[in-house]
C-alpha positions as a Markdown table, in Angstrom:
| # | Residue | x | y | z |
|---|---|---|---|---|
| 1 | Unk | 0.0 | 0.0 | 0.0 |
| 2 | Unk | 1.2 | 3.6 | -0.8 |
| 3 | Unk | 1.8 | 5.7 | 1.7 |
| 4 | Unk | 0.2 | 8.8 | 2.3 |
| 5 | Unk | 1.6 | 12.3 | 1.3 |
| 6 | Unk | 3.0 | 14.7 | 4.1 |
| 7 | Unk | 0.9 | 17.4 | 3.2 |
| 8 | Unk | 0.9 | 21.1 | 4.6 |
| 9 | Unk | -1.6 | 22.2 | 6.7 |
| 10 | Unk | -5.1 | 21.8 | 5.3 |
| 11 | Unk | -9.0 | 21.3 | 6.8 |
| 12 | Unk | -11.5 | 18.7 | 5.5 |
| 13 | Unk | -15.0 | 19.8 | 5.9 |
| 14 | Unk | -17.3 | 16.5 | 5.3 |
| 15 | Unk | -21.3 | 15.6 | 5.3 |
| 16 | Unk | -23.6 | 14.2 | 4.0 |
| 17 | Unk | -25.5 | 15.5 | 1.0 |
| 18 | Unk | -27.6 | 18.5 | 2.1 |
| 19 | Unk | -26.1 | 18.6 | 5.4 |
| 20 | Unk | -25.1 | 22.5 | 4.9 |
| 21 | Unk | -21.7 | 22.3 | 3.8 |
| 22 | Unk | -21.7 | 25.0 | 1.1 |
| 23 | Unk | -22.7 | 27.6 | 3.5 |
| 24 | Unk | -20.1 | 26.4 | 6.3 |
| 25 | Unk | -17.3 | 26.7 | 3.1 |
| 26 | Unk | -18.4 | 30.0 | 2.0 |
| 27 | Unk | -18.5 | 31.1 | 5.9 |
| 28 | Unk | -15.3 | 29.6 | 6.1 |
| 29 | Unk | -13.8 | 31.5 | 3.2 |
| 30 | Unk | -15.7 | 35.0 | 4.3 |
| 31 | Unk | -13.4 | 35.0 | 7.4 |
| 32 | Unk | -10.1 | 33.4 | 6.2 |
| 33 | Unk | -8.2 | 33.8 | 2.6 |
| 34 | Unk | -8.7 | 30.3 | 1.6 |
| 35 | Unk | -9.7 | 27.9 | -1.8 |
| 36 | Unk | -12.2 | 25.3 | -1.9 |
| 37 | Unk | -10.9 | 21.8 | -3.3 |
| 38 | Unk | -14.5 | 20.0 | -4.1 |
| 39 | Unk | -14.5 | 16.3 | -2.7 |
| 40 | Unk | -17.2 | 15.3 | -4.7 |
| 41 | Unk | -17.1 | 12.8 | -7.6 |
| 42 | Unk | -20.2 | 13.9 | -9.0 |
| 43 | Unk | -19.5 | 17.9 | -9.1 |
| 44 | Unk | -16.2 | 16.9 | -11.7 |
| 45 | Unk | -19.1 | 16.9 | -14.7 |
| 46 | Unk | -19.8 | 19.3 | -16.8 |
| 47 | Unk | -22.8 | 19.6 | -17.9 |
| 48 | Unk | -25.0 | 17.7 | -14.6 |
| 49 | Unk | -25.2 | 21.2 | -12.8 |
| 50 | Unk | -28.6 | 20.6 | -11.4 |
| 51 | Unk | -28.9 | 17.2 | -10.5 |
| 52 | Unk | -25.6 | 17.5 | -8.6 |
| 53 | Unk | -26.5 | 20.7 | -6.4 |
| 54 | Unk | -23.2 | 22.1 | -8.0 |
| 55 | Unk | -22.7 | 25.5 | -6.5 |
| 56 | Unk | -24.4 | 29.0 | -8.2 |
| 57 | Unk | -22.1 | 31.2 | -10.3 |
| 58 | Unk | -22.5 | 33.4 | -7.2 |
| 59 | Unk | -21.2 | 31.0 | -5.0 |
| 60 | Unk | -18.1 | 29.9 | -7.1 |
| 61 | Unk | -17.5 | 33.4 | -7.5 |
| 62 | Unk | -17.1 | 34.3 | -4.0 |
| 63 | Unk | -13.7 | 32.1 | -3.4 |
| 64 | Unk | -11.7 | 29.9 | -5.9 |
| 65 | Unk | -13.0 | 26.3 | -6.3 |
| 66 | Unk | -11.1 | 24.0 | -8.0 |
| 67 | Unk | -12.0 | 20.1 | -9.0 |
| 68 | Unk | -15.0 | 20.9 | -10.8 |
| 69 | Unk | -16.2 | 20.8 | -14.0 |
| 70 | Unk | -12.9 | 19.3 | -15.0 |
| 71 | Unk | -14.1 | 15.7 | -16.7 |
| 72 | Unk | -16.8 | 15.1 | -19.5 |
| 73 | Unk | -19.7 | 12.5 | -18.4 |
| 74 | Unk | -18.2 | 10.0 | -20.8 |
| 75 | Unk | -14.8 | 10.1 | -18.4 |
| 76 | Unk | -14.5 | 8.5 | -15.3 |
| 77 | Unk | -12.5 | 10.0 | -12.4 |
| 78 | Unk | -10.9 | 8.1 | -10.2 |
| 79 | Unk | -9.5 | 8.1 | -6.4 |
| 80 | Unk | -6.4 | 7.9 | -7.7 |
| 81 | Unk | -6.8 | 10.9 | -9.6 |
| 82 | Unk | -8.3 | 13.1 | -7.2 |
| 83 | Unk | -5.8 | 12.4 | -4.7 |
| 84 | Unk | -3.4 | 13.1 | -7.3 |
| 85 | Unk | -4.8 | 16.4 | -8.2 |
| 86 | Unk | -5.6 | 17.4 | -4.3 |
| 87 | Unk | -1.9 | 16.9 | -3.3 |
| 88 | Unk | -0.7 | 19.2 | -5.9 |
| 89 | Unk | -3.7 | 21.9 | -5.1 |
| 90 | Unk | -2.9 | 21.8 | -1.1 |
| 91 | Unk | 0.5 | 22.2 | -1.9 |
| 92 | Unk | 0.0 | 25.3 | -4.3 |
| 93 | Unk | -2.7 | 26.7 | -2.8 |
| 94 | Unk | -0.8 | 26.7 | 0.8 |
| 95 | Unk | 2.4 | 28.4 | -1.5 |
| 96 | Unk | -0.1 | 30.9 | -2.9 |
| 97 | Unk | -0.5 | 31.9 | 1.0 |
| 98 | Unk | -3.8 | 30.7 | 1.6 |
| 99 | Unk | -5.8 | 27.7 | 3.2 |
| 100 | Unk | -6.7 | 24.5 | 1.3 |
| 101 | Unk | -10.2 | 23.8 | 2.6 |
| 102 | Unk | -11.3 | 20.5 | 1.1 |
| 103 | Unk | -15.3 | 20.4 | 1.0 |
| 104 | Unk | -17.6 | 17.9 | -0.2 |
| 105 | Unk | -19.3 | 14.2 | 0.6 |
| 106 | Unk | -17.5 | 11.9 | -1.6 |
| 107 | Unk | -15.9 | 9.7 | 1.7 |
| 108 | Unk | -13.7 | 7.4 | -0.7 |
| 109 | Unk | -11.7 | 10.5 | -1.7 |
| 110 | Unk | -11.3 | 11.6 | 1.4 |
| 111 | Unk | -10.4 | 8.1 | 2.7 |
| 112 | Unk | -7.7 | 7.6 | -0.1 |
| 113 | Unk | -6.2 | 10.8 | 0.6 |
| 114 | Unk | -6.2 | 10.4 | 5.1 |
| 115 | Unk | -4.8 | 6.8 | 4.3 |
| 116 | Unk | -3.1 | 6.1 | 1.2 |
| 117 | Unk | -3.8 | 4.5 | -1.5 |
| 118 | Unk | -4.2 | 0.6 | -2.2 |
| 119 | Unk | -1.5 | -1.2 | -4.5 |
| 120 | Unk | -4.0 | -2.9 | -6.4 |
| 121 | Unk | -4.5 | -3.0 | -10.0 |
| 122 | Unk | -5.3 | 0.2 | -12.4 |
| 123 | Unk | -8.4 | -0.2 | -14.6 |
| 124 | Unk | -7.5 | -2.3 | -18.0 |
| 125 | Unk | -10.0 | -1.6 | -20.8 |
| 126 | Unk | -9.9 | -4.2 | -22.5 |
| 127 | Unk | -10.4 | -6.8 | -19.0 |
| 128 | Unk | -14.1 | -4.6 | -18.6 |
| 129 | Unk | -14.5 | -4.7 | -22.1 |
| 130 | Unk | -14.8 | -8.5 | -22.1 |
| 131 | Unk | -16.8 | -8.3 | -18.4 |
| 132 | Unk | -19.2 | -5.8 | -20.2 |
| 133 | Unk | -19.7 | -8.6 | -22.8 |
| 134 | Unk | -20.1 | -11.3 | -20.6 |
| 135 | Unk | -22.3 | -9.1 | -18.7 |
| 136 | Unk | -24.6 | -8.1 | -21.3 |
| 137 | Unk | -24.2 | -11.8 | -22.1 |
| 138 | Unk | -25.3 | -13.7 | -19.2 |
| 139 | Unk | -26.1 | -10.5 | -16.6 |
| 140 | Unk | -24.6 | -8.9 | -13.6 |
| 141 | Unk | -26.1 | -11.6 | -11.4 |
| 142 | Unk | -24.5 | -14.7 | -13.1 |
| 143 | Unk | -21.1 | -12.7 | -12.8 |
| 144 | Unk | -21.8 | -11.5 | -8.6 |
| 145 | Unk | -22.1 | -15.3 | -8.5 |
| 146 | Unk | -18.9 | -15.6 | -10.0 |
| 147 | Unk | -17.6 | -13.0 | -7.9 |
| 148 | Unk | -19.0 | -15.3 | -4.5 |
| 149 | Unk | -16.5 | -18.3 | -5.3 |
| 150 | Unk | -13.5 | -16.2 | -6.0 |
| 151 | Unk | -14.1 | -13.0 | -3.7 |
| 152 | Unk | -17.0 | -14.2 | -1.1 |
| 153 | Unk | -16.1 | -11.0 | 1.4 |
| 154 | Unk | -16.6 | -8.6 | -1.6 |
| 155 | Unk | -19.8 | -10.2 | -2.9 |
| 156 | Unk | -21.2 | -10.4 | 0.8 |
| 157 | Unk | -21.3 | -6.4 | 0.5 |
| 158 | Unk | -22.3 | -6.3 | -2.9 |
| 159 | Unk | -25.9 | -6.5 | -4.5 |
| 160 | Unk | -26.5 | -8.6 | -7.6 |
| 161 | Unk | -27.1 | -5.7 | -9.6 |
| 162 | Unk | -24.2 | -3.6 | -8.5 |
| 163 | Unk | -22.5 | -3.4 | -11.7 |
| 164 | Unk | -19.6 | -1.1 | -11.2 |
| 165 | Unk | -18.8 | -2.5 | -8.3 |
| 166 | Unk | -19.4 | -6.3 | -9.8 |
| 167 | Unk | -17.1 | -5.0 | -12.7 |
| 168 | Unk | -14.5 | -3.8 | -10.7 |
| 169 | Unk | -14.1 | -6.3 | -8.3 |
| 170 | Unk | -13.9 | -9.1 | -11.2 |
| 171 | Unk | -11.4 | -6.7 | -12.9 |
| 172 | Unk | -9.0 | -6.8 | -10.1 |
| 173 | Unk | -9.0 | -10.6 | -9.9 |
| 174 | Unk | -8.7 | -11.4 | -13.5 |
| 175 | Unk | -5.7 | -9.2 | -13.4 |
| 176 | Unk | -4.1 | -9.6 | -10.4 |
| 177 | Unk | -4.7 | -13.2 | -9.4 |
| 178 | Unk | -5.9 | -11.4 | -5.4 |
| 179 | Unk | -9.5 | -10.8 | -4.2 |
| 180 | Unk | -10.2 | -7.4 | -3.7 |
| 181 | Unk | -11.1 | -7.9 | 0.0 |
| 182 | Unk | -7.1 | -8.9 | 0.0 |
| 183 | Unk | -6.2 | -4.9 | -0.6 |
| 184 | Unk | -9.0 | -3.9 | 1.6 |
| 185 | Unk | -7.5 | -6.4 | 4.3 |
| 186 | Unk | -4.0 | -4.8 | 3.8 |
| 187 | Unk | -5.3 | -1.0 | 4.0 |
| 188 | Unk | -7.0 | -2.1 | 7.4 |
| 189 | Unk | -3.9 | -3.3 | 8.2 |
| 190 | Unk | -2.0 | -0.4 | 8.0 |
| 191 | Unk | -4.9 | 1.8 | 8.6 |
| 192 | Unk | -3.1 | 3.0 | 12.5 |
| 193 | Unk | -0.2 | 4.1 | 10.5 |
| 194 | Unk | -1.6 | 6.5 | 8.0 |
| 195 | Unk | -3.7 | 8.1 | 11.2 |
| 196 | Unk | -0.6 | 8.6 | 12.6 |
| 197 | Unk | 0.9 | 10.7 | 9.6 |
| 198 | Unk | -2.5 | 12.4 | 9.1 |
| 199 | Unk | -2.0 | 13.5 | 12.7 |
| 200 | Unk | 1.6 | 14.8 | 11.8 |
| 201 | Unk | 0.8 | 16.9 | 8.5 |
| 202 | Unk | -1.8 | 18.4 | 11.1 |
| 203 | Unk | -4.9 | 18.4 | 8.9 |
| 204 | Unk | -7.9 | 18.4 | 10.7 |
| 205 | Unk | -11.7 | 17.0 | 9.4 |
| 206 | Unk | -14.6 | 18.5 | 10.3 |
| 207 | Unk | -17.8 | 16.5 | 9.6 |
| 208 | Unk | -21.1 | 18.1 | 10.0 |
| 209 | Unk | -23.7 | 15.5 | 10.9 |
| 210 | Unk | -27.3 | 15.5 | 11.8 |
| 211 | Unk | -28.8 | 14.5 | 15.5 |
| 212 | Unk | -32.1 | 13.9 | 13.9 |
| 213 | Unk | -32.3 | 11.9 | 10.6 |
| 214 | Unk | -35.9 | 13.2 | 10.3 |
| 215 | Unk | -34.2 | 16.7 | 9.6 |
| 216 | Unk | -31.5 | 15.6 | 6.8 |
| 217 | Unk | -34.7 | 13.7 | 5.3 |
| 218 | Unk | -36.9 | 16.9 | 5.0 |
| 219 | Unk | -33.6 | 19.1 | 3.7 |
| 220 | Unk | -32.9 | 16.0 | 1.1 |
| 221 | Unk | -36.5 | 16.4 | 0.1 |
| 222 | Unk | -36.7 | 20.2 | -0.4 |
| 223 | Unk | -33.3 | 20.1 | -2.2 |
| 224 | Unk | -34.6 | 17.3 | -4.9 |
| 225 | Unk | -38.5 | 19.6 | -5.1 |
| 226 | Unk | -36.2 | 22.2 | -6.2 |
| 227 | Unk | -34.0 | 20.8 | -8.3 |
| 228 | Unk | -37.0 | 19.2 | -10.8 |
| 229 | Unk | -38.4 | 22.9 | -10.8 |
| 230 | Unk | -35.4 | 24.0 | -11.8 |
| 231 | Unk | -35.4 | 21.7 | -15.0 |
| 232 | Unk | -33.4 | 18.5 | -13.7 |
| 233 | Unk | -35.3 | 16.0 | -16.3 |
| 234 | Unk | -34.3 | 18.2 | -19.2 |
| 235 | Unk | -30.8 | 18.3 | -17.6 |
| 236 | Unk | -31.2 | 14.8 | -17.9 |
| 237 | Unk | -32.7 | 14.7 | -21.6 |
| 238 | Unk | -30.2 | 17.1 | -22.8 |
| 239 | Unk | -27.5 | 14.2 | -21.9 |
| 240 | Unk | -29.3 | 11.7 | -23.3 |
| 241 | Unk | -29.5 | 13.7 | -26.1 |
| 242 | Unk | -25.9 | 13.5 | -27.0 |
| 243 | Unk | -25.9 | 10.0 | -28.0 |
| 244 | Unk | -23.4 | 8.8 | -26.9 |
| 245 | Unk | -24.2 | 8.7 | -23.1 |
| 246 | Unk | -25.3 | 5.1 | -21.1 |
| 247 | Unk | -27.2 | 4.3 | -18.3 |
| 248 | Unk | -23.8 | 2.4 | -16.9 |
| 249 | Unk | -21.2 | 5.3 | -17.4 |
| 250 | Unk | -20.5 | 6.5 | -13.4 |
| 251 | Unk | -21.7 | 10.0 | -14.7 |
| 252 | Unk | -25.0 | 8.4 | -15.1 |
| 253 | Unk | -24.8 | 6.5 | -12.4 |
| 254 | Unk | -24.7 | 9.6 | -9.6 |
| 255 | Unk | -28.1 | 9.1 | -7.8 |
| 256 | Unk | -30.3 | 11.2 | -9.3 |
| 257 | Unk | -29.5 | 10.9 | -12.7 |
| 258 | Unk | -29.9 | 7.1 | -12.6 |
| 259 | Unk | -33.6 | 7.2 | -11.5 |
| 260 | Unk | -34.2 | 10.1 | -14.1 |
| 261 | Unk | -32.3 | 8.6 | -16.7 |
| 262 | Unk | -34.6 | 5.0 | -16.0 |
| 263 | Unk | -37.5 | 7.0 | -16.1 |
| 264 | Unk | -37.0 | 8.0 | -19.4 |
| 265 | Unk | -35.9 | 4.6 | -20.7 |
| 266 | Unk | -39.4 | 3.6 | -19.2 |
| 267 | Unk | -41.1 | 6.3 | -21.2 |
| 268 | Unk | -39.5 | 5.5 | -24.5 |
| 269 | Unk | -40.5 | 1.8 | -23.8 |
| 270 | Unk | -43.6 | 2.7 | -23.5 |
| 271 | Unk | -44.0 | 4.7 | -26.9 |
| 272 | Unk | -45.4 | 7.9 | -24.9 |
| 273 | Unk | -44.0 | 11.3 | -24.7 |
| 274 | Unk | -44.4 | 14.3 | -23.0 |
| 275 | Unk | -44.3 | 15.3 | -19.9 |
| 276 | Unk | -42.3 | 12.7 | -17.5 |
| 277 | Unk | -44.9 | 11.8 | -14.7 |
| 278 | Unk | -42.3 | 13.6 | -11.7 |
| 279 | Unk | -43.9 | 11.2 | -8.8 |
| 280 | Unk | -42.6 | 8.4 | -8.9 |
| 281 | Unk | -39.1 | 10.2 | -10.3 |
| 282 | Unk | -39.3 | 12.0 | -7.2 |
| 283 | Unk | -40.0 | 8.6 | -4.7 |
| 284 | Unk | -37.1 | 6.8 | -6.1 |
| 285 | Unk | -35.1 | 10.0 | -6.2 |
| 286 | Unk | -35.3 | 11.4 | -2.5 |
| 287 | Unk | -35.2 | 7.5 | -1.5 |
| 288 | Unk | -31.6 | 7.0 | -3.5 |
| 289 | Unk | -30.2 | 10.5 | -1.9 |
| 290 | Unk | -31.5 | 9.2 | 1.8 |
| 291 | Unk | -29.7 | 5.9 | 1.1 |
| 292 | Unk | -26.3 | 7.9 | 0.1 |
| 293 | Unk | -26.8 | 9.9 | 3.0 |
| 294 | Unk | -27.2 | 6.9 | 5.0 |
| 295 | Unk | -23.6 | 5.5 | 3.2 |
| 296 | Unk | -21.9 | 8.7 | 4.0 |
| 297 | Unk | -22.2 | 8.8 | 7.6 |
| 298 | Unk | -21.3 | 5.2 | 7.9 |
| 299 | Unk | -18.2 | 6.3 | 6.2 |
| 300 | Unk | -17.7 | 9.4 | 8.8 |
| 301 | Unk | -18.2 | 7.4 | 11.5 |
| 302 | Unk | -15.4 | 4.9 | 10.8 |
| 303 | Unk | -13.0 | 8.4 | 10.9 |
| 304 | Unk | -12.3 | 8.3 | 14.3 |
| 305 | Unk | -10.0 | 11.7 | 13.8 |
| 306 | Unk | -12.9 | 13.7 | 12.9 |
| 307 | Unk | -14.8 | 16.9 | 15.0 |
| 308 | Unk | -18.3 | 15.9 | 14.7 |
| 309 | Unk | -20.8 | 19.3 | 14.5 |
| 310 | Unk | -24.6 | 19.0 | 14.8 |
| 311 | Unk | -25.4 | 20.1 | 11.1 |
| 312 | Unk | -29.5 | 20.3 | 12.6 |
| 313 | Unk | -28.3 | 22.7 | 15.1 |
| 314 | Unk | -29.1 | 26.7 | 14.4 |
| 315 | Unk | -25.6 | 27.6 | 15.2 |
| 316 | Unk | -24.0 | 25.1 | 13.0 |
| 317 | Unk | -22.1 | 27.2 | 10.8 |
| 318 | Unk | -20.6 | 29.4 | 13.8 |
| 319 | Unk | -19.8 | 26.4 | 15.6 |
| 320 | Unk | -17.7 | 25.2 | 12.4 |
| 321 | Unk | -16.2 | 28.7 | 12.6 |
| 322 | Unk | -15.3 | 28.2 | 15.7 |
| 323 | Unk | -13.7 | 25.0 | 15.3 |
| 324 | Unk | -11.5 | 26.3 | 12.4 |
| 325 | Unk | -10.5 | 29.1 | 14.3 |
| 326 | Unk | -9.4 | 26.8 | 17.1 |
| 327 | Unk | -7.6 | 24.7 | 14.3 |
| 328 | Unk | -5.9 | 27.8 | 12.9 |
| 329 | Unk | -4.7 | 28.8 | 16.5 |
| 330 | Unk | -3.7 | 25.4 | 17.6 |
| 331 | Unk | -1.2 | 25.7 | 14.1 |
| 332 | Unk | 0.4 | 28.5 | 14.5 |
């Protein structure tokens, strides 16, 4: 396993989706000169501003941003590649004089970059290619079952339908001749370690999550009312649109699109047009975003470095302040 960089001096601010963490950042940069590195595999699209809750024009304005927009759908982004790309911005953004501030939900980036990075396998095109064959062949379930007598720890976590995960996992076998639970089992192992160096670079990861789930629910449903008034399904159509878009790319697979993206599919098999009925869209859609949420702080909770702020408290944001000010104190 790669060791994590030594990096200078930098704060993680971590949730949930719609947990507030755009208007802790902004805060954040109001009162100290800093840039916002995006930790969030879905706001590296262009083009899925909507669906993604990517910040205003306003907002970006306000301080730099970096990490977004930077990929077409048709690309995939990688933990690999953001921790690449985060080391070099925390270390130029510190030179320019001002504080990296890493915001966003996407727990695998910020997990790769706190411990390191596995040695296993990159991606090999044409190993998916012939898994995308034998998937569209015999279907994901026939290969998770695959999966169960050569990996049975990874296809434990897995659903039948997973596909990128499935594909992955598979991937990493055929190539490497090791499970993927085996790299998993070696990060664990060294897990104490890379806390230990996090703790010397001094970076410090603030995570704000709710008391009451009942309140994160009712935020996640407001956010996804607003973002099909603002025109998320023609977002969606306009992707589709391009032709040469799928249901399976990860762009397509960031919840939200998925569920639009299948209820569009369902249309066309249907023969109808229209109007897309938006209730069910909307079911399936706030249910999706509660069951990342759900993911997320699952994730946060297994950071045992992290200063946990009530995000459903009415002080939040000052209380995040607060704790940056302490940080900022505490380094100097």
């Amino acid at each position: 396993m790669a060791a994590p960089e030594v990096l200078p001096f930098h704060v993680c601010l971590a949730g949930p989706t719609a947990s507030g963490k755009t208007a802790a950042a902004l805060a954040i940069a109001r009162e100290h000169p800093c840039e916002i590195i995006s930790v969030d595999s879905a706001l590296v699209y262009r083009g899925m501003d909507i669906g993604t809750a990517k910040p205003s024009a306003a907002e970006l304005a306000q301080v730099p941003h970096h990490l977004i927009d930077i990929r077409d759908p048709l690309q995939a982004y990688s933990a690999a590649e953001f921790v690449r790309d985060a080391t070099r911005l925390i270390t130029a953004i510190t030179a320019r004089g001002r504080l990296p501030l890493l915001v966003g939900g996407t727990m695998l980036y910020f997990k790769a970059l706190f411990d390191g990075l596995d040695d296993m396998p990159p991606a090999d095109a044409a190993v998916r290619a012939v898994l995308e064959q034998e998937a569209a062949d015999e279907g994901w379930p026939a290969l998770h079952a695959e999966l169960a007598m050569v990996d049975p720890v990874t296809a434990a976590r897995l659903a039948p339908a997973d596909s990128q995960r499935i594909q992955r996992a598979l991937e990493v076998y055929r190539i490497s001749g090791l499970p993927l639970s085996h790299f998993h089992t070696t990060q664990s192992a060294t897990k104490n370690i890379a806390n230990e160096v996090d703790c010397t670079r001094a970076s410090a990861l603030i995570s704000l999550e709710p008391l009451e789930r009942s309140w994160l629910h009712a935020r996640i449903a407001q956010r996804f009312d607003a973002m099909l008034e603002q025109g998320f399904v023609d977002e969606v159509r306009a992707l589709r649109a391009r032709g040469d878009l799928h249901a399976d790319l990860p762009s397509m697979r960031c919840v939200g699109y998925r569920q639009v993206w299948e209820a569009l599919d369902a249309q066309a098999a249907k023969g109808s047009s229209g109007p897309l009925p938006l209730a069910g869209v909307r079911e399936l859609g706030i249910i999706a975003t509660r069951q990342l949420a759900k993911r997320q702080i699952t994730w946060l909770r297994s950071m045992p470095q992290r200063h946990v702020v009530a995000a459903d408290q009415p002080d939040a944001i000052a209380v995040v302040q607060t704790q940056v000010n302490r940080l900022l104190r505490a380094k100097s």
